[in-house]
C-alpha positions as CSV (number, residue, x, y, z in Angstrom):
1,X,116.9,-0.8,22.9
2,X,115.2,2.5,23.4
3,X,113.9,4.1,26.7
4,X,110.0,3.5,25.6
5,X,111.0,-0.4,25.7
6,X,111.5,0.3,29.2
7,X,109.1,2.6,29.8
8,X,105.5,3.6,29.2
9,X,103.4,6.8,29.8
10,X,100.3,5.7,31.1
11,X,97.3,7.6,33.0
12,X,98.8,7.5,36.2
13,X,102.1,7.8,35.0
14,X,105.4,6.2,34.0
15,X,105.3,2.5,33.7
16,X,107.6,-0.3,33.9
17,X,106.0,-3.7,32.3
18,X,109.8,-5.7,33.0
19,X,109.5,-4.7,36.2
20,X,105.3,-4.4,36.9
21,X,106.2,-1.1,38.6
22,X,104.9,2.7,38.1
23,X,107.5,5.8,39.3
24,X,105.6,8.5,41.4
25,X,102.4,7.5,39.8
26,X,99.4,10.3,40.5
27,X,96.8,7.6,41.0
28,X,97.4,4.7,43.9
29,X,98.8,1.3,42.2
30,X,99.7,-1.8,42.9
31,X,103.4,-1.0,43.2
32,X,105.0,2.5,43.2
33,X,108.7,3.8,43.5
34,X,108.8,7.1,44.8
35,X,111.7,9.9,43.8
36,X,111.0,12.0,46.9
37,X,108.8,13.3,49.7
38,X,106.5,16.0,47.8
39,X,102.8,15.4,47.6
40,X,103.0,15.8,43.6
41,X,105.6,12.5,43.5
42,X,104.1,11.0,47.1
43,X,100.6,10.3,47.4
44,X,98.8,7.7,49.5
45,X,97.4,4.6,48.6
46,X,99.2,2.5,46.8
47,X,99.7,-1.0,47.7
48,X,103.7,-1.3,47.9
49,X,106.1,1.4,48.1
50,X,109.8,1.4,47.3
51,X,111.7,4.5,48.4
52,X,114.6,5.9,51.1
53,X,114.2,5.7,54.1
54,X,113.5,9.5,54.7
55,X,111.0,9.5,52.4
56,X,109.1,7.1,53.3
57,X,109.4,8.3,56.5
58,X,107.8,11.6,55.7
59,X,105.2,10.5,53.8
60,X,104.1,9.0,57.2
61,X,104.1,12.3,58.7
62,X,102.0,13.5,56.1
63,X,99.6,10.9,55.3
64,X,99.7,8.2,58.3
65,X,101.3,4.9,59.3
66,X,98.9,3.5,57.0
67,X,99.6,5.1,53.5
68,X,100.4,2.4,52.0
69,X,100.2,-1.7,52.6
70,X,103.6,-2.7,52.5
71,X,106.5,-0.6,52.5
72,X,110.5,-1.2,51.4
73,X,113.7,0.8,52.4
74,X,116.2,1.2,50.1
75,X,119.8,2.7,50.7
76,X,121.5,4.4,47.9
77,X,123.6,3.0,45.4
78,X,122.4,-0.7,46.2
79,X,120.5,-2.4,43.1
80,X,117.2,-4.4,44.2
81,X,115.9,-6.8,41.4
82,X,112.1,-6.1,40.2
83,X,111.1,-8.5,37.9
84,X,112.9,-8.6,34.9
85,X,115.0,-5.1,35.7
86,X,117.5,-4.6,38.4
87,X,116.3,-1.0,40.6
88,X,119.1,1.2,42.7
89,X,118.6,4.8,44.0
90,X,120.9,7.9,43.6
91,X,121.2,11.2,45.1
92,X,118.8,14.1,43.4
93,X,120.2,16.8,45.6
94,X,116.3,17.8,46.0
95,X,115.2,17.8,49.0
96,X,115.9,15.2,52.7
97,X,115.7,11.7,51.0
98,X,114.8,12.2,47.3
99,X,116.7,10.0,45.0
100,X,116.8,9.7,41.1
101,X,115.9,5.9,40.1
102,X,118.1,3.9,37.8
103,X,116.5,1.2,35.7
104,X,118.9,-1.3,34.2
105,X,117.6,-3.7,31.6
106,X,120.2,-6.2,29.7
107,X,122.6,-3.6,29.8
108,X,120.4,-0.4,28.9
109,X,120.4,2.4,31.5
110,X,117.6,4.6,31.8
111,X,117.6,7.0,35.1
112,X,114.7,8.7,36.1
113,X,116.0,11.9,38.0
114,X,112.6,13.1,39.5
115,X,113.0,16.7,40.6
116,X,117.0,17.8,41.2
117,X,119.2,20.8,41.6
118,X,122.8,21.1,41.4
119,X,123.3,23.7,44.1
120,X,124.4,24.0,47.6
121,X,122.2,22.1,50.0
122,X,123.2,21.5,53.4
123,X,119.9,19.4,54.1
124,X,120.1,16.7,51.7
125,X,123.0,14.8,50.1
126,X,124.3,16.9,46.6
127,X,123.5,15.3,43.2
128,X,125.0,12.0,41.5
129,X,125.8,12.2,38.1
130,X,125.2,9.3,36.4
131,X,125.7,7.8,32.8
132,X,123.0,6.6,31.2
133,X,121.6,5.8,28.0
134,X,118.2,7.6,28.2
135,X,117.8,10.3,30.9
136,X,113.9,11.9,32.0
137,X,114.6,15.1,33.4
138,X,112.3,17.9,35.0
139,X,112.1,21.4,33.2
140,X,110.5,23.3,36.1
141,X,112.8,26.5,35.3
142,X,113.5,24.8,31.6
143,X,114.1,28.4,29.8
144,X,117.4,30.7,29.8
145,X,115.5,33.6,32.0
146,X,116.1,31.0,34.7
147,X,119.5,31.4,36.2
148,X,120.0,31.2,39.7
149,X,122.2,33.0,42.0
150,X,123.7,31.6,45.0
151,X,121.4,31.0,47.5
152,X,123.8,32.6,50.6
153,X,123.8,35.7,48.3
154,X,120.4,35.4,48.2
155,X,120.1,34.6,52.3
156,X,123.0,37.5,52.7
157,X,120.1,39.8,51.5
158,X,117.4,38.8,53.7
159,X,119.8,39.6,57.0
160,X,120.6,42.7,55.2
161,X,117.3,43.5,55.3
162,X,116.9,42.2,59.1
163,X,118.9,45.0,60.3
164,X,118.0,47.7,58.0
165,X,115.0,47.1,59.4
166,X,115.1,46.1,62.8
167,X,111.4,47.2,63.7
168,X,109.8,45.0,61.4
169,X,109.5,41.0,61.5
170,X,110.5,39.5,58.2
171,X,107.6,37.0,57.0
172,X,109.8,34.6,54.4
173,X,107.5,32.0,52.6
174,X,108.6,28.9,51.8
175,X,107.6,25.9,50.4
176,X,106.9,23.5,53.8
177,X,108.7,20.4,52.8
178,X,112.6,21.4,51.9
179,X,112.9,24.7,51.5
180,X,112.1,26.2,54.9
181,X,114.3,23.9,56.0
182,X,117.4,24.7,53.7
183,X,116.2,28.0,54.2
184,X,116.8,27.6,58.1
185,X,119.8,26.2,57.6
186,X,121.8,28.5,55.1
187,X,120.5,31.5,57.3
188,X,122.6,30.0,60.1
189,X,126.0,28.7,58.0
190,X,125.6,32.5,56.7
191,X,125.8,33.9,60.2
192,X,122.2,34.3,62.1
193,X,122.8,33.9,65.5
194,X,119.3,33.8,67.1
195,X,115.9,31.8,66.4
196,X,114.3,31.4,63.7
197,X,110.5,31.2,64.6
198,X,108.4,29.4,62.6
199,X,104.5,29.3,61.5
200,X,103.3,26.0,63.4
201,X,102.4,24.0,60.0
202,X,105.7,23.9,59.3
203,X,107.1,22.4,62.8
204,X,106.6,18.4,62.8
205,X,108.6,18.4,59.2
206,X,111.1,20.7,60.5
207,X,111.3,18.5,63.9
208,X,111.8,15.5,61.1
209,X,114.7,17.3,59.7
210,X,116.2,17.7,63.3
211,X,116.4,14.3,64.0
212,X,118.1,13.4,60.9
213,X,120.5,15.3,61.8
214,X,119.9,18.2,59.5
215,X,121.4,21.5,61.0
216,X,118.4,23.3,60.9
217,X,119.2,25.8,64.1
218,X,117.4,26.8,66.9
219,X,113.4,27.4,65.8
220,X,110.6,28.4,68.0
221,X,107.4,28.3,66.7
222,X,104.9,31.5,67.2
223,X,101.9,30.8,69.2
224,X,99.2,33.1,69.5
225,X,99.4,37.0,68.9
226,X,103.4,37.1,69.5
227,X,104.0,38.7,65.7
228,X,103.9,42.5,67.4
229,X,107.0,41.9,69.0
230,X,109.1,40.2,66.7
231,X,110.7,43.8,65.2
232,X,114.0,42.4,63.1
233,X,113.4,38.4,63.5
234,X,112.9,36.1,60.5
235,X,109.7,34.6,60.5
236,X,109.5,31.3,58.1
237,X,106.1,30.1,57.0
238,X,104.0,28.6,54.3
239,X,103.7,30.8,50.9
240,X,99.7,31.1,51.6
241,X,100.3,32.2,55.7
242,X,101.8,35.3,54.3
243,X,98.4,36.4,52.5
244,X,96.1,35.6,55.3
245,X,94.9,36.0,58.7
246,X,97.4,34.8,60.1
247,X,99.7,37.7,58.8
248,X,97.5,40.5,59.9
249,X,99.6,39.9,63.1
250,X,102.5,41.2,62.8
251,X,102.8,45.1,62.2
252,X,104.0,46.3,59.3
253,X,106.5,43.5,58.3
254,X,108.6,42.9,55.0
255,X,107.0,40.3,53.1
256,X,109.7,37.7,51.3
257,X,109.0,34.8,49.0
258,X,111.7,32.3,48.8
259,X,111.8,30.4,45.1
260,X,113.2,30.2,41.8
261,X,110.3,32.1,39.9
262,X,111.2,35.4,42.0
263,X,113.4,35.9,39.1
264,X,110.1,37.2,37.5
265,X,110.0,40.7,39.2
266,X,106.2,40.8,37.9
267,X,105.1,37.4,39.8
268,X,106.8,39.7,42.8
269,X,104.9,42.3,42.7
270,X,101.9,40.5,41.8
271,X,102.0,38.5,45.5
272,X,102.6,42.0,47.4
273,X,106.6,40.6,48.0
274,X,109.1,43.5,48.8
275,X,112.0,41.3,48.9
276,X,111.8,38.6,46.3
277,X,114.5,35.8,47.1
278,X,115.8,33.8,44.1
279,X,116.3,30.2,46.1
280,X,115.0,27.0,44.6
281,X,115.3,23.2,45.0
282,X,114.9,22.9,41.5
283,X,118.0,22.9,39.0
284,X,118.1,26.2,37.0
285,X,118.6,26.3,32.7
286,X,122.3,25.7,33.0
287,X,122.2,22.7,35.3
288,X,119.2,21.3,33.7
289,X,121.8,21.9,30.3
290,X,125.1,20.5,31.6
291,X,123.5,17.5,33.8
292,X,121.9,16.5,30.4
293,X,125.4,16.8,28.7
294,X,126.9,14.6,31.9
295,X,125.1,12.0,31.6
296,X,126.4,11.2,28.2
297,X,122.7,9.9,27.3
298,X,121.4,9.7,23.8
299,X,118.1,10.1,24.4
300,X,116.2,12.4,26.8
301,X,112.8,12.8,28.1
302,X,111.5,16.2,29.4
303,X,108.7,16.3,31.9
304,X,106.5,19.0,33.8
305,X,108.3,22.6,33.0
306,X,109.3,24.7,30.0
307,X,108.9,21.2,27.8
308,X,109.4,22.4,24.6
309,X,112.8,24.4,25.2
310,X,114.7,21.5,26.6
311,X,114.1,19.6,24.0
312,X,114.4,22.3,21.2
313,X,118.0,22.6,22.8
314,X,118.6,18.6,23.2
315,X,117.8,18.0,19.2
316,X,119.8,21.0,18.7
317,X,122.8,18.8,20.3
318,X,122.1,15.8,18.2
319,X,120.0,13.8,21.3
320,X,116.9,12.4,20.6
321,X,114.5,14.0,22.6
322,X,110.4,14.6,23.6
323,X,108.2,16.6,25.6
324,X,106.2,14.2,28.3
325,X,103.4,16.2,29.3
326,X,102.8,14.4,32.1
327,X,100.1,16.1,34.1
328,X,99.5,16.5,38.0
329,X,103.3,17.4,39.2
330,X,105.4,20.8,40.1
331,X,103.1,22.0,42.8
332,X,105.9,22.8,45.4
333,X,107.2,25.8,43.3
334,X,103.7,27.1,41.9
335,X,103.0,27.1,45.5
336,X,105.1,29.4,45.8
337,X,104.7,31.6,43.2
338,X,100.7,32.5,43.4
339,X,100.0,35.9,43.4
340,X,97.8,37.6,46.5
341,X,93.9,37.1,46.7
């Protein structure tokens, strides 16, 4: 058995026939398994959805009690049968809730990961390796520039910054949905001691977090034209807030983007950022290297990233291996990396 007798590209995405199931399809469908919470995996509309509890529950925040007709909770680590293939859900270490999705057919295990990292997280439970026999694996940072520091180095710097500057509010963009939220919480484990105010798109998904328990701190979110007086406070918001009106606010303050692509100094200084911060939610070129190698899997699947690379490094290692090409996923991270208008 091979991973395409389990699993079929189609036009809204990866299939199942055993199982009459599609995983984070782009188009609505009779029955979809979600990986995690972001619109590019999440979308409305289908007519069942099987996923954690925390993610379906935020794709009711985003989209509405009514995103779907019939909804299912599943815990991890427990297999549900689908058809002719047994289902169970594993810790991606991606964001609150997102799971990688093993599909076990007579035996054959194929695991889906959806998007992962490997690094610390205090928001969302850390990665599960599992053994497989074919693995699909993102490749948003798939190249060896990509190497990621740790991200309370990276935080360290931003307070650095906080009191070398303690006249100017520091605007931090961040992708809504995880990383403001991992952002608030490493900036507290590394030492902050006051609010964190917030741009008020970001404050019902942070208020999810809270009530999961996520240790997200104290946040306050601004309201109205406070920024003049926020000299030497972190200020977290979308990517976009940072490059509009909504900006012109606060006087004179550091700008700071918050991903993995701020390893590109040029894609820094393209969006106007003085203090890139290297922090993603997305695993960098050596964990996208050694998850592949612990897994133990004999055939891999690369999807939406640097392709071409992972899988020029997977033959070179004796695995079978393909470019998907999927289309319509990774937004979270371009988000982040647009340059100014």
């Amino acid at each position: 058995m091979q991973a395409h007798d389990v699993l079929t590209q189609t036009p809204a995405g990866l299939y199942c026939p055993a199982g009459d199931f599609f995983i984070d399809p782009v188009r609505a469908c009779p029955r979809a398994l979600i990986t995690h919470g972001h619109a590019d995996h999440a979308r409305s509309g289908h007519g069942a959805v099987l996923a954690t509890r925390e993610t379906l529950a935020i794709m009711e925040l985003r989209y509405g009690a009514d995103f779907t007709t019939s909804r299912q909770v599943v815990r991890y680590s427990e297999p549900v049968r689908i058809g002719d293939v047994d289902v169970s859900f594993y810790p991606a270490g991606h964001v609150l809730g997102s799971a990688q999705i093993l599909i076990e057919a007579n035996g054959y295990r194929l695991v889906v990961s959806g998007d992962y990292k490997r690094g610390h997280d205090p928001t969302c439970v850390p990665f599960d390796v599992l053994r497989c026999d074919a693995f699909i694996s993102e490749a948003t940072f798939g190249l060896p520039v990509f190497r990621h520091p740790d991200p309370r180095g990276e935080v360290g710097r931003l307070l650095e910054s906080c009191k070398t500057f303690p006249d100017r509010a520091h605007l931090v963009g961040a992708y809504s949905l995880g990383k403001a939220q991992r952002l608030m919480a490493l900036i507290h484990e590394t030492g902050w001691n006051r609010p964190i105010h917030i741009h008020g798109a970001m404050e019902k998904i942070t208020e999810l977090y809270r009530a999961e328990g996520v240790p997200v701190g104290e946040t306050r979110k601004i309201a109205g034209k406070t920024g003049g007086s926020l000299g030497g406070e972190i200020v977290v918001c979308p990517p976009s807030a940072t490059r509009d009106l909504w900006a012109r606010g606060f006087s004179d303050p550091v700008v700071a983007f918050a991903s993995g692509w701020m390893r590109i100094r040029a894609r820094a200084r393209q969006g106007g950022v003085q203090l890139p911060l290297v922090v993603s939610d997305h695993a960098d070129w050596d964990e996208l290297c050694s998850t592949i190698l612990d897994t133990e899997c004999q055939e891999l699947w690369v999807t939406h990233g640097a392709e071409d690379a992972l899988v020029h490094w997977a033959v070179q290692r004796g695995l079978q291996a393909r470019p998907l090409h999927l289309m319509g996923y990774g937004e979270e991270e371009t988000e982040a990396a647009l340059p100014a208008q």
